[in-house]
Backbone as CSV, one residue per row, in Angstrom:
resi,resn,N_x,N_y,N_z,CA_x,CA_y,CA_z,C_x,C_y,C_z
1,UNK,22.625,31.586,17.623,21.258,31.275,17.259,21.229,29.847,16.723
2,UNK,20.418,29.219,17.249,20.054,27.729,16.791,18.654,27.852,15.911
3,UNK,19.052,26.702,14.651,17.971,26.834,13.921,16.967,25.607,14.109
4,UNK,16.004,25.516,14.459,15.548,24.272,14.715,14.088,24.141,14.121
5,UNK,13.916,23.544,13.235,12.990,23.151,12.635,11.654,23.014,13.021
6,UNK,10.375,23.517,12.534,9.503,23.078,13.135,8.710,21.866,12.718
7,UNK,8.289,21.120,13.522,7.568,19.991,13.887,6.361,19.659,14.433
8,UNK,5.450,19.592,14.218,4.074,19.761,14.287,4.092,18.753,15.182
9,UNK,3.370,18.488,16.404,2.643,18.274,17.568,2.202,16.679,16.560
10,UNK,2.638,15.600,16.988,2.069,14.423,16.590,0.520,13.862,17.432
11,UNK,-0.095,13.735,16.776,-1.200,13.036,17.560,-1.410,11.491,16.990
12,UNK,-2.130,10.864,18.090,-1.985,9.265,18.163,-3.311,9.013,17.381
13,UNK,-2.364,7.827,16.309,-3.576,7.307,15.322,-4.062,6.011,16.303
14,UNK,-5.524,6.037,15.756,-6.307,4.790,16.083,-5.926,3.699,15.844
15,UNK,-6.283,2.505,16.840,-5.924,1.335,16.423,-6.505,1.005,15.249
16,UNK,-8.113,1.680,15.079,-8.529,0.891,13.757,-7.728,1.488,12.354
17,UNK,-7.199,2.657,12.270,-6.296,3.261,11.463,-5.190,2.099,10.687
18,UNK,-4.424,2.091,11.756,-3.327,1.031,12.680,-3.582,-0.107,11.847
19,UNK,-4.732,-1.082,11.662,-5.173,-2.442,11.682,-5.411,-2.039,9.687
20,UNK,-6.145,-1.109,9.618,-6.433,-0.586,8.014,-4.741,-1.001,7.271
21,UNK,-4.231,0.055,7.887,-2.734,0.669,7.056,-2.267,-0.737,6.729
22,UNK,-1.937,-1.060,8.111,-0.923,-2.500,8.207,-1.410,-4.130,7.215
23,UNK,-0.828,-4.260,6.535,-1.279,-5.518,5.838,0.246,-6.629,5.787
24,UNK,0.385,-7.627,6.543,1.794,-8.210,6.485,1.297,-9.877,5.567
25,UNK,0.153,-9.715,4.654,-0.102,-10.792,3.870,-0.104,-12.201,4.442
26,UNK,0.221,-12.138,5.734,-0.034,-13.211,6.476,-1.733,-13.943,7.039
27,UNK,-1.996,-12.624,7.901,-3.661,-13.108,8.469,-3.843,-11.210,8.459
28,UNK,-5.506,-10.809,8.535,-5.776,-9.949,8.623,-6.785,-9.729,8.059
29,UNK,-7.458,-8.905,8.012,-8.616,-7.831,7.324,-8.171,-7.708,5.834
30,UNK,-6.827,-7.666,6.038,-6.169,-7.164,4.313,-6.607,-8.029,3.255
31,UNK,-6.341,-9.230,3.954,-6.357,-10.606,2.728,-8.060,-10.740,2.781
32,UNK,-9.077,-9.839,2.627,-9.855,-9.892,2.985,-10.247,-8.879,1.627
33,UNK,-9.588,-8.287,1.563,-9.950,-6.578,0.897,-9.002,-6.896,-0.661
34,UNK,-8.057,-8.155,-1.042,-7.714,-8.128,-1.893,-8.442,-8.920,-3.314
35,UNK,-8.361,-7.781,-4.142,-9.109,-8.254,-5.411,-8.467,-9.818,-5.944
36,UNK,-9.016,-10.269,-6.824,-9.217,-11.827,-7.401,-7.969,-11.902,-8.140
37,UNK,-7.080,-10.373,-8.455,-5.928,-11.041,-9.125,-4.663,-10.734,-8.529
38,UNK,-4.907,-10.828,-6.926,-3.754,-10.498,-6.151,-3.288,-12.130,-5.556
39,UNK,-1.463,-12.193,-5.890,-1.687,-13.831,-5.072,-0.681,-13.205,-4.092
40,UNK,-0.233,-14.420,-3.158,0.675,-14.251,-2.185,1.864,-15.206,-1.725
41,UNK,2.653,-14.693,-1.770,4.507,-15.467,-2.097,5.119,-15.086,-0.603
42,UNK,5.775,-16.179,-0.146,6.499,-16.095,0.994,8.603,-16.150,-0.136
43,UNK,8.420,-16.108,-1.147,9.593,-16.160,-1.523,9.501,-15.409,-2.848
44,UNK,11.189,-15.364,-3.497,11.246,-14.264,-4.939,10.156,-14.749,-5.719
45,UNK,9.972,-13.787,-6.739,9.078,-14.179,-7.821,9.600,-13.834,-9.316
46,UNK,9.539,-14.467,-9.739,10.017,-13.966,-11.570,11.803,-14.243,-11.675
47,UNK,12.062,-13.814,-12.354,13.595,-13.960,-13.084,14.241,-13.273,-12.069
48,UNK,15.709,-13.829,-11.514,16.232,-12.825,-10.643,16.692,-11.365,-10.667
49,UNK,17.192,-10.807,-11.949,17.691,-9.934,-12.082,16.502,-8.898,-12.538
50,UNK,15.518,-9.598,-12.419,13.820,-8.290,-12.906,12.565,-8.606,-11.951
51,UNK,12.636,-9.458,-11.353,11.665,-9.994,-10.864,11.769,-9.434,-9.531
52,UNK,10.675,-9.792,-8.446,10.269,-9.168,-6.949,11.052,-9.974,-6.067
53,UNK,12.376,-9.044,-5.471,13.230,-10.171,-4.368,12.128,-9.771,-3.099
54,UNK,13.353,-10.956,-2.477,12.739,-11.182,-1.424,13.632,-10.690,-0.054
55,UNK,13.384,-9.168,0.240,14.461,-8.633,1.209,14.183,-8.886,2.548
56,UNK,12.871,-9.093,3.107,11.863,-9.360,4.085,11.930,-10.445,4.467
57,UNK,11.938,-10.289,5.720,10.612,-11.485,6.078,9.014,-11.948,6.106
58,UNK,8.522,-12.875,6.146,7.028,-12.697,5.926,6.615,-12.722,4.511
59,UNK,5.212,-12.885,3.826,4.667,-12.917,2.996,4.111,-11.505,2.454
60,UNK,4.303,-11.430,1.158,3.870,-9.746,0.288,2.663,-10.611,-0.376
61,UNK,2.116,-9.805,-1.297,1.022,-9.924,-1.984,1.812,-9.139,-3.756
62,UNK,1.253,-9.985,-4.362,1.963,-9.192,-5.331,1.035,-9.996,-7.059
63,UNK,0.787,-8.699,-8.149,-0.351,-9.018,-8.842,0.328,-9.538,-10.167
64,UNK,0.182,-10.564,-11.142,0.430,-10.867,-12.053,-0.226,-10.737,-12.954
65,UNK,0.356,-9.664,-13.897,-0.940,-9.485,-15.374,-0.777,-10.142,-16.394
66,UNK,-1.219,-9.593,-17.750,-2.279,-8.569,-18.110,-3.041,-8.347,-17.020
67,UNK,-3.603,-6.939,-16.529,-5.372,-7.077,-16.136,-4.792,-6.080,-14.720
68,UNK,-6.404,-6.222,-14.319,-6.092,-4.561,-13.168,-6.421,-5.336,-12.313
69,UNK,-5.817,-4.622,-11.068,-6.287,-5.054,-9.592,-6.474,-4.047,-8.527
70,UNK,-6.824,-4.496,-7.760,-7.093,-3.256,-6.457,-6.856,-3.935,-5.128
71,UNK,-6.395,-2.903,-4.436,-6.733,-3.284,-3.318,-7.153,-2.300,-2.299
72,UNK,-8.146,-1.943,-1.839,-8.883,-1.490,-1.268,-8.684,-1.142,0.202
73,UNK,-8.460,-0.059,1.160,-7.888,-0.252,2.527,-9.382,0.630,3.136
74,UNK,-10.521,0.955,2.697,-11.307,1.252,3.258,-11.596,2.719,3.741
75,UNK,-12.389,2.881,4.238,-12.752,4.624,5.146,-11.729,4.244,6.146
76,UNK,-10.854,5.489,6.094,-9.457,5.952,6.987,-9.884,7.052,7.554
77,UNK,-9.853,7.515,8.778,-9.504,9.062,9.350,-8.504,9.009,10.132
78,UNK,-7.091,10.045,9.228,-6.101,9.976,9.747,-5.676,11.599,10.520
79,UNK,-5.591,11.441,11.614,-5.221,13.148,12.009,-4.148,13.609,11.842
80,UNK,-3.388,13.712,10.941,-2.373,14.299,10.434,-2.079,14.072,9.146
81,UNK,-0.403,14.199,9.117,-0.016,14.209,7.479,0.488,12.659,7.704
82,UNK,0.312,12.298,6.925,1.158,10.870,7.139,1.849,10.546,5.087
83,UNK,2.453,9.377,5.202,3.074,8.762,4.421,2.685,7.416,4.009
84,UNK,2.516,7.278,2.441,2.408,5.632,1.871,3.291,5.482,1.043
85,UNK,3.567,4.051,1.346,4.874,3.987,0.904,4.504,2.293,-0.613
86,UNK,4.759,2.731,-1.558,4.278,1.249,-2.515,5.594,1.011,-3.204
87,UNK,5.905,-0.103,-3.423,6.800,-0.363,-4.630,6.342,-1.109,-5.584
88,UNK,6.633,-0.731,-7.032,5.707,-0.524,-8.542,7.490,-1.497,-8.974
89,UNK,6.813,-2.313,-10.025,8.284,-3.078,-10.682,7.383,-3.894,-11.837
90,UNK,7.716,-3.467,-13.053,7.007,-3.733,-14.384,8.116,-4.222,-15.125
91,UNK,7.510,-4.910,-15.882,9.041,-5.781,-16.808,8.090,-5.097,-18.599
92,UNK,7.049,-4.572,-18.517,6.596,-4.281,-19.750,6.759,-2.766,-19.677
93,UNK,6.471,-1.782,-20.920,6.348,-0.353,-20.835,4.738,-0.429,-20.902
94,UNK,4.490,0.856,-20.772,3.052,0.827,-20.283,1.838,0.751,-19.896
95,UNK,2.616,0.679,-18.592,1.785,-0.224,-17.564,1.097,1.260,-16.581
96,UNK,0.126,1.327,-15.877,0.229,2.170,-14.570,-0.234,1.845,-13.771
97,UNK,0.619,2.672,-12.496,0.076,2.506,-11.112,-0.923,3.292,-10.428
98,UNK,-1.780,3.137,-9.558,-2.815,4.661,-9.456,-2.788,4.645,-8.042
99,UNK,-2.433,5.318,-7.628,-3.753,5.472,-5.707,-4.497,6.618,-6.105
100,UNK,-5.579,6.008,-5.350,-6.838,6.835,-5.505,-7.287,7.168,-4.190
101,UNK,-7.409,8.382,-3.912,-8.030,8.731,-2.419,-9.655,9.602,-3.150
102,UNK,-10.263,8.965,-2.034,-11.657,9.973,-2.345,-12.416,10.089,-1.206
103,UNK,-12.193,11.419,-0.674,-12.592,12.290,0.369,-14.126,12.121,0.982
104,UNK,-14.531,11.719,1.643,-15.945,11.394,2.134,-16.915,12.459,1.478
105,UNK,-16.802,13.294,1.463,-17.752,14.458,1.318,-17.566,14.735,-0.262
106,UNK,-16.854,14.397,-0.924,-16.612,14.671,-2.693,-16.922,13.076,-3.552
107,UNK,-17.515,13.389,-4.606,-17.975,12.412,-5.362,-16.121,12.349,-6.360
108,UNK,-15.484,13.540,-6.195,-14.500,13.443,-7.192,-13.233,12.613,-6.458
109,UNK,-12.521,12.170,-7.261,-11.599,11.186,-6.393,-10.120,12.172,-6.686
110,UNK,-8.725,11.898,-6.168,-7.476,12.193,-5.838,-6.490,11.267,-6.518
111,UNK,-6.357,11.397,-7.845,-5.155,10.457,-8.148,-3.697,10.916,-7.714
């Protein structure tokens, strides 16, 4: 007997999905949707041993506080389960991070 996992039937996301998700801080819709205290670095930032390396290629976006920021990716309809992926790196204690999803049809939001 073989045990083989089940795997749900993938269906194909939209390009406009596609164009939402993807932000490479270069050109786009993204740099479009980022709040007033987001900047953007093609190299490390901060002290090496605490600060944001640079493992990539291409330009990140990345926020310098005190103070809140957002960034906003818009009305999504995604047909399946999918995955977001963020990396959070604070040199102070409490600080937080939030995603917020809020469902078209509910006034209440999803932290």
């Amino acid at each position: 007997m073989k045990f083989v996992p089940h795997i749900p039937t993938l269906q194909n996301v939209t390009k406009s999905v596609c164009n939402a998700m993807k932000c490479d801080f270069d050109i786009g819709d993204c740099l479009k949707k980022l709040g007033k205290k987001w900047e953007i670095s093609d190299e490390a930032v901060g002290p090496k041993p605490t600060g944001i390396l640079k493992p990539l290629e291409g330009d990140f976006g990345y926020v310098h506080g005190p103070g809140d920021a957002t960034l906003s990716l818009g009305k999504l309809q995604i047909p399946r389960t999918y995955g977001l992926q963020f990396c959070y790196f604070s040199e102070s204690i409490g600080t937080d991070f939030e995603v917020i999803l809020r469902p078209d049809d509910s006034k209440e939001k999803l932290v």
